[in-house]
C-alpha positions as CSV (number, residue, x, y, z in Angstrom):
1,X,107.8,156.0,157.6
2,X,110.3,153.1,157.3
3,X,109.4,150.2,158.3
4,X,110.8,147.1,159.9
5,X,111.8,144.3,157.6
6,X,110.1,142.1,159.9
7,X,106.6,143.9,160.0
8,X,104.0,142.2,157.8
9,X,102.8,145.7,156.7
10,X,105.6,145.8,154.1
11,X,103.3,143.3,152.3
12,X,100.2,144.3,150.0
13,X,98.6,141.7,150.8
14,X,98.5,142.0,155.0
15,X,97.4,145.8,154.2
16,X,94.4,144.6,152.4
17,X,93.9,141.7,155.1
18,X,94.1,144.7,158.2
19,X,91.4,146.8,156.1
20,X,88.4,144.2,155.5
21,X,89.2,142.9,159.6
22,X,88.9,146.4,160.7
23,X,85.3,146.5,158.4
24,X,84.2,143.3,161.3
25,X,85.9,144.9,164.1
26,X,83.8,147.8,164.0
27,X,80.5,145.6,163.3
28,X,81.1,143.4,166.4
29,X,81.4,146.6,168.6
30,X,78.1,147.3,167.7
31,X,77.0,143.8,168.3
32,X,78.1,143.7,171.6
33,X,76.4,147.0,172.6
34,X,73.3,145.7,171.3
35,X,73.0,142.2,172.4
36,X,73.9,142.6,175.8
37,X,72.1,146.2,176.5
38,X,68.9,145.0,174.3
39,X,69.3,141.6,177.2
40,X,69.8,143.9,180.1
41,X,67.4,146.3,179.6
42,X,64.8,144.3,179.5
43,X,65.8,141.1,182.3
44,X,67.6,144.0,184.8
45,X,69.1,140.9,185.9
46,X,73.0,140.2,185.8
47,X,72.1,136.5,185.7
48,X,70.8,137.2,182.4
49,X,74.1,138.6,181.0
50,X,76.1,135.3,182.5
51,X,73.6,133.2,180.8
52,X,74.5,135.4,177.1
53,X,78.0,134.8,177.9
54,X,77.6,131.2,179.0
55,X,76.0,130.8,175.8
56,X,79.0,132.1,173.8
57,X,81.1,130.0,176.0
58,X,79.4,126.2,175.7
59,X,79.6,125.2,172.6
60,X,83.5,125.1,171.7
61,X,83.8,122.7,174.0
62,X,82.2,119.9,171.7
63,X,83.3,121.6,168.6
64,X,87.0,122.7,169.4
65,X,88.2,119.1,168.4
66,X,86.7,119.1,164.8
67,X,87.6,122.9,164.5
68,X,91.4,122.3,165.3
69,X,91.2,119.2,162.6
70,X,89.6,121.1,160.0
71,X,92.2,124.2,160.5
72,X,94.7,121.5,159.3
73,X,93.0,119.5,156.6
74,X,91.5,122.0,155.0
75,X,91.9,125.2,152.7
76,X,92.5,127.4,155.0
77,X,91.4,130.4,153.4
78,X,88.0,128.7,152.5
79,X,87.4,127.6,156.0
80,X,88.1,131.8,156.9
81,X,85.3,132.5,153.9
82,X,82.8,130.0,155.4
83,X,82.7,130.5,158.7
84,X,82.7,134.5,158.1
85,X,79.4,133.9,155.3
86,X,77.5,131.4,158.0
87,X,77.9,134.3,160.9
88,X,76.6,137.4,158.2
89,X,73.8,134.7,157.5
90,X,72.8,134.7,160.9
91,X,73.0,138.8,161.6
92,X,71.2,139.2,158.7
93,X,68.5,136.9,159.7
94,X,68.0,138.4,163.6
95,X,67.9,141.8,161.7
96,X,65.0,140.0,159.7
97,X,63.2,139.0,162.5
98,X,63.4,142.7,164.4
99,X,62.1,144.3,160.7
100,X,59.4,141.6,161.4
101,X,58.9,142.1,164.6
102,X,58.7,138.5,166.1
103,X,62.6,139.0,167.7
104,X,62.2,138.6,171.4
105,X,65.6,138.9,174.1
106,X,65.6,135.6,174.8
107,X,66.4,134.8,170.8
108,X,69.8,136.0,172.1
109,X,70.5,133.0,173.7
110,X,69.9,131.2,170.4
111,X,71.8,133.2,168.3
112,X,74.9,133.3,170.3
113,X,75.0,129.1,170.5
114,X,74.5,129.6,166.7
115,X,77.2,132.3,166.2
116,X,79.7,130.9,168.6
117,X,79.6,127.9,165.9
118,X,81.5,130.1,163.0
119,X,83.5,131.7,165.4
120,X,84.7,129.3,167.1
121,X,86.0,127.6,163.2
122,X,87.0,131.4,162.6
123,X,89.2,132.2,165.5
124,X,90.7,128.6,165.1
125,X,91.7,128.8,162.1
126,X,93.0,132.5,161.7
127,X,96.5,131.8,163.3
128,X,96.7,128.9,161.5
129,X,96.5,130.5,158.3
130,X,99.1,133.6,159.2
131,X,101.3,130.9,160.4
132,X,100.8,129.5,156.8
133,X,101.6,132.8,154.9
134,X,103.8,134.6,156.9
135,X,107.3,134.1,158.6
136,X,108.1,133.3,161.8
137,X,110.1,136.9,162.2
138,X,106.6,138.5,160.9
139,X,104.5,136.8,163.6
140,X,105.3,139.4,166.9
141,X,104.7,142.4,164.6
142,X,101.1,140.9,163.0
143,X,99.6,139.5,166.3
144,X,100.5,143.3,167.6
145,X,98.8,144.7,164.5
146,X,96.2,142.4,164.5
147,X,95.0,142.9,168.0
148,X,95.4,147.1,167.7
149,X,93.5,146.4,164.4
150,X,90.7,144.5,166.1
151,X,90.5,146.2,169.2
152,X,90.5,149.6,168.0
153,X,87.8,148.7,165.6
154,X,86.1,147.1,168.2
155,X,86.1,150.6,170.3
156,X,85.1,152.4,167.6
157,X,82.1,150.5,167.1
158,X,81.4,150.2,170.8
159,X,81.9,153.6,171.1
160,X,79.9,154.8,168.0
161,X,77.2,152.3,169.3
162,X,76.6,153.2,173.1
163,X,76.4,156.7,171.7
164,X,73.9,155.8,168.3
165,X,71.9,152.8,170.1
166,X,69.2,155.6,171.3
167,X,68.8,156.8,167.9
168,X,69.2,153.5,165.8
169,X,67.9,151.1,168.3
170,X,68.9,146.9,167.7
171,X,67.9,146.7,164.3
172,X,70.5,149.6,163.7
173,X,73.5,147.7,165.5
174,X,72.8,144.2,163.9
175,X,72.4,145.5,160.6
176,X,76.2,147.6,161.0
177,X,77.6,144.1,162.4
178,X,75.9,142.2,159.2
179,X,77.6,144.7,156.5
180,X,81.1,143.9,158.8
181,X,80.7,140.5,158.1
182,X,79.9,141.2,154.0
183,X,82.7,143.0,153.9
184,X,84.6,140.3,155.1
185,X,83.5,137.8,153.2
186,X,84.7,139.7,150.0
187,X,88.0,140.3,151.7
188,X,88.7,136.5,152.1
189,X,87.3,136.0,148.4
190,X,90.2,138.0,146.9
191,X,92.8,137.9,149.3
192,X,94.2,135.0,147.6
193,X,95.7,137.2,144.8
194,X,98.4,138.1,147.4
195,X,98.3,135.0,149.8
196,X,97.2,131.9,147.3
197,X,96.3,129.0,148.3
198,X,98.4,126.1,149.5
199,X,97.7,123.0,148.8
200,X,97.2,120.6,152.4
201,X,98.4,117.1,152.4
202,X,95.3,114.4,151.6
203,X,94.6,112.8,155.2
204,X,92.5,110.3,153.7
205,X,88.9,109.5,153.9
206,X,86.7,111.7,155.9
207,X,84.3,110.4,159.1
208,X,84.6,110.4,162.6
209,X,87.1,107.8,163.2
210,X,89.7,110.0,161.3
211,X,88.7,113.1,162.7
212,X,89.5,111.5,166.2
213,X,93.1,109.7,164.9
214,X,94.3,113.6,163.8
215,X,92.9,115.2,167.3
216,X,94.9,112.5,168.9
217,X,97.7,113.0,166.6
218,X,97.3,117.4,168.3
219,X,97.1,115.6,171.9
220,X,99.8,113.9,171.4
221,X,102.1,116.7,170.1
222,X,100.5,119.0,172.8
223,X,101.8,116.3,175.3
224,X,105.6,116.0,173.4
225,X,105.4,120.1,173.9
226,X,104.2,120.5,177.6
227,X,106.9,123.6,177.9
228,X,105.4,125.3,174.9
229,X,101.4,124.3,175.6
230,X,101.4,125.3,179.4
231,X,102.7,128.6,178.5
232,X,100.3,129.0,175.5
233,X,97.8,128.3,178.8
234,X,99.7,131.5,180.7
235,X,97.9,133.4,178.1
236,X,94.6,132.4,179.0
237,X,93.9,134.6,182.9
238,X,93.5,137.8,181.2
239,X,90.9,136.6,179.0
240,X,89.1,134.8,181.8
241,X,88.8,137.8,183.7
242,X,87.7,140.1,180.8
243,X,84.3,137.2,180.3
244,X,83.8,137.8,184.0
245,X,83.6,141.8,183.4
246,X,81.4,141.3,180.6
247,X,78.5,140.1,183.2
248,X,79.1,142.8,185.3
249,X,79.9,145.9,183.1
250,X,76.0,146.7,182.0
251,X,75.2,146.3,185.9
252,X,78.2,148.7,186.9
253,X,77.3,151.4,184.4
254,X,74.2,151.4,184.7
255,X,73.4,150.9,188.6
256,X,77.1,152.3,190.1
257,X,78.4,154.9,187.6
258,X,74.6,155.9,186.5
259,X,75.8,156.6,182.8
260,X,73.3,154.3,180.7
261,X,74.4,152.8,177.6
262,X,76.5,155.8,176.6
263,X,78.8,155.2,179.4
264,X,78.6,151.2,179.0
265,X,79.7,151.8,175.0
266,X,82.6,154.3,176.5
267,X,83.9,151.3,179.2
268,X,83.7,148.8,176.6
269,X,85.5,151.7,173.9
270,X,88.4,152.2,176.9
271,X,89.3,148.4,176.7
272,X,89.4,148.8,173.4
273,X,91.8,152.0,173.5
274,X,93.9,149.6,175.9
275,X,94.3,147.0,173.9
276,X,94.9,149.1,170.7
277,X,98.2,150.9,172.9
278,X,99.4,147.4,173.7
279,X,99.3,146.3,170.3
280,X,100.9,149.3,168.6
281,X,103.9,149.5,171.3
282,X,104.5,146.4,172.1
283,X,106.7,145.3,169.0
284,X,108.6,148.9,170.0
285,X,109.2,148.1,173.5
286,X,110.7,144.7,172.8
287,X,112.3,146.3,170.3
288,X,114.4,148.5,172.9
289,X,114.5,146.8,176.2
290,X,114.6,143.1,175.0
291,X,112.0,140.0,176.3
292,X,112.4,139.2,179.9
293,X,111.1,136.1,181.1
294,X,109.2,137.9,183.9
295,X,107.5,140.4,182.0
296,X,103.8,138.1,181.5
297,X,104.0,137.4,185.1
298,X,104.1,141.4,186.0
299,X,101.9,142.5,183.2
300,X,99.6,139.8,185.0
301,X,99.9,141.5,188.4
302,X,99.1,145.2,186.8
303,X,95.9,143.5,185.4
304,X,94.4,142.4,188.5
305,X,95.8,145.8,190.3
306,X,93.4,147.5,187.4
307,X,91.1,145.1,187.8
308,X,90.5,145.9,191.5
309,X,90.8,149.9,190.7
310,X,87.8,149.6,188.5
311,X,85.9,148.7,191.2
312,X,86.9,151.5,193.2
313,X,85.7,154.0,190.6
314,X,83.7,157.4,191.7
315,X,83.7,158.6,188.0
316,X,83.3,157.3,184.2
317,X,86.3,158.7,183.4
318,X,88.5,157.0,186.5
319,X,87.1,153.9,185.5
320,X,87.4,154.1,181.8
321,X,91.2,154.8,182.6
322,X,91.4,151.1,184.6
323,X,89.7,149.3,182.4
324,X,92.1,150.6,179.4
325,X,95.4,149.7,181.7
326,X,93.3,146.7,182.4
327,X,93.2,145.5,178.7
328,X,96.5,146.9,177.7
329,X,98.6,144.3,180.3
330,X,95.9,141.5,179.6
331,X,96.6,141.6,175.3
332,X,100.2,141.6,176.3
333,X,100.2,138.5,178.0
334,X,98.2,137.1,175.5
335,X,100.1,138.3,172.5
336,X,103.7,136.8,173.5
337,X,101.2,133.2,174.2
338,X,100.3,133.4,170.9
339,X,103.3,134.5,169.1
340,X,105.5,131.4,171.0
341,X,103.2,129.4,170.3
342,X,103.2,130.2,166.3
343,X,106.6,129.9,166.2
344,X,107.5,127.2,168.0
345,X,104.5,124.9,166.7
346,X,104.7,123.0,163.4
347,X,103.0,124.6,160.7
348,X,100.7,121.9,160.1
349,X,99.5,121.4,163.5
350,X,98.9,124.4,164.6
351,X,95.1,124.6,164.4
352,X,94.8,121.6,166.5
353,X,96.9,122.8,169.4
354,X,95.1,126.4,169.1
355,X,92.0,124.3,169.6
356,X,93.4,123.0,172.7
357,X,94.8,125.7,174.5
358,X,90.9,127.0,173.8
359,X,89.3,123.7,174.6
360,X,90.9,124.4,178.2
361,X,90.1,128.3,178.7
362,X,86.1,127.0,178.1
363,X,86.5,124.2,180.5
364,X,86.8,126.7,183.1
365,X,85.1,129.8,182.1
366,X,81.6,128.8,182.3
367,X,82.1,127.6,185.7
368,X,83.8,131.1,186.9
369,X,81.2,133.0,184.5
370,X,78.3,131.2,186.1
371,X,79.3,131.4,189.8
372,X,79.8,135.5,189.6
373,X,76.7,135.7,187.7
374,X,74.6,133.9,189.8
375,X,76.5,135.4,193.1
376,X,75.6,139.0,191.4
377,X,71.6,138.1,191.3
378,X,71.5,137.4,195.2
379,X,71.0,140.3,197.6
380,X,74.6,139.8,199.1
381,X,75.7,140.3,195.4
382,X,74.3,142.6,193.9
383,X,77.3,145.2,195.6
384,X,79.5,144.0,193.1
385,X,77.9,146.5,190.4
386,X,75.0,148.6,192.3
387,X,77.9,149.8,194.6
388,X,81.4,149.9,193.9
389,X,83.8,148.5,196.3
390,X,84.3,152.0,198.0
391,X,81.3,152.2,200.2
């Protein structure tokens, strides 16, 4: 097959970046499964699932502004290594403690603060670096890739897990993420034979005061480029809404559907399916019909219209079917965020205004994440996943 001279896959170098990301794709499938089925099963409490994602959700608010500096100062590529090696530290260590047999649910809580300190650097820092190594032209085609890559991963290991967890239990699903992560952590190791390393300009010495000048330095261009951050914001409903599901979605299939964590691995596999269509057509269909300037506002529309279908559901397979269409108009929206906002951002600021586009989607999402969980656990509530919307 031919391929586009704008699509990154012409390079050696992106083909061996898509294979080790697919490797962690597939590991945080399993992860999710796991942690919030191992959470649920044993709290039967939706509350309990908000505070998991709540947990997830805190901490980039105080460490957004130092990720976004470090995504500009640093190597790059290291930063990617580091961050990846601190996260397979931490799976291997809760898959330690289950082998031991002192891991408890609530260690979730800590592990996810602790996690959501690497990814936080990770996803940070990723668009920075392709925005470093690849051309503007190249960008549409690898954020598409990247998120069919991830996503389809993601449902495969979802999938594979929901199906497996009976049979291999937590210990099974941490260890899979953990050998994800190992895998990655090679990948970034050698992947400078194709994309080397660049040197970054010295910003002088290193402490808080100058960590704070360069974060102001992001605010400021941020506030020069109001056009170009507030639609980098647009981006940022579909993902809100998909943290909100997460609370509910163990609830839903387990109480509603009645399909147990088969039929939770399959929802969470759909949005993956979803999200993998969207990211493999979406270069074709701009391709032929051309960006309009309306099309994020009406993908935005057929998310909620999916969104409110779901809830409607009287089988696995009708609500697997809205939760993919779901996904696939959320990723869109997000995709044509990202992609303006990597080519229309200066190469060597765009880790900090990634960090703030972020910094605003947590000042928000806890709140939203908190109320629904916490108006789920009361007796009023508790309809939104015991009984779908249709009785």
């Amino acid at each position: 097959m031919k391929l586009s001279k704008n699509n990154p896959l012409r390079r050696s170098g992106y083909r061996f970046f898509m294979l080790f990301h697919l490797a962690t794709s597939i590991g945080g499938g399993f992860h999710f499964v796991a942690s919030h089925w191992i959470l649920y099963d044993e709290t039967k409490s939706p509350a309990s699932t908000a505070w998991l994602v709540l947990s997830y959700l805190m901490p980039p608010l105080l460490l957004l502004p130092f990720c976004g500096v470090l995504a500009d100062r640093c190597n790059r590529r290291k930063v990617l290594l580091l961050s990846t090696c601190y996260v397979l530290l931490l799976d291997s260590l809760l898959v330690a403690m289950i082998a031991w047999g002192v891991f408890q649910a609530s260690h979730l809580y800590v592990y996810a603060v602790l996690m959501t300190m690497g990814s936080t650097l990770f996803w940070t820092t990723l668009p920075a670096f392709l925005r470093e190594h690849l051309s503007k032209a190249e960008l549409l085609h690898a954020n598409s890739l990247n998120t069919a890559l991830m996503q389809g991963g993601y449902l495969l290991g979802a999938g594979v897990a929901g199906i497996l967890y009976g049979r291999i239990g937590g210990i099974g699903s941490f260890s899979v993420a953990a050998a994800g992560f190992a895998i990655a952590a090679f990948g970034w190791f050698f992947i400078r034979r194709w994309f080397p390393d660049r040197p970054r300009k010295p910003k002088g010495r290193i402490g808080f005061r100058s960590f704070f000048k360069e974060f102001a330095e992001g605010l400021g261009y941020a506030r020069a480029k109001k056009s170009l951050f507030f639609f980098a914001l647009f981006g940022l409903a579909p993902g809100y809404a998909a943290q909100m599901a997460n609370v509910l979605l163990v609830g839903f299939s387990t109480d509603s559907l009645q399909v147990g964590s088969e039929g939770f691995g399959l929802l969470d596999m759909s949005y993956g399916i979803g999200a993998m269509v969207c990211g493999l057509g979406l270069p074709i269909f701009l391709q032929r019909f051309g960006t309009r300037a309306t099309l994020p506002t009406i993908a935005l529309l057929l998310v909620a219209i999916n969104c409110i279908l779901v809830s409607f559901s009287q089988s696995l397979a009708f609500a697997m079917f809205c939760f993919a269409g779901f996904a696939m108009f959320g990723q869109l929206v997000g995709i044509l965020a990202n992609t303006t906002l990597q080519r229309q951002c200066k190469e060597e600021v765009v880790g900090r205004l990634v960090s703030l586009v972020n910094l605003v989607q947590y000042l928000f999402a806890p709140i939203l994440v908190w109320g629904l969980g916490t108006y789920a656990e009361s007796t009023r509530g508790r309809l939104l996943h015991e009984d779908s919307l249709r009785d």
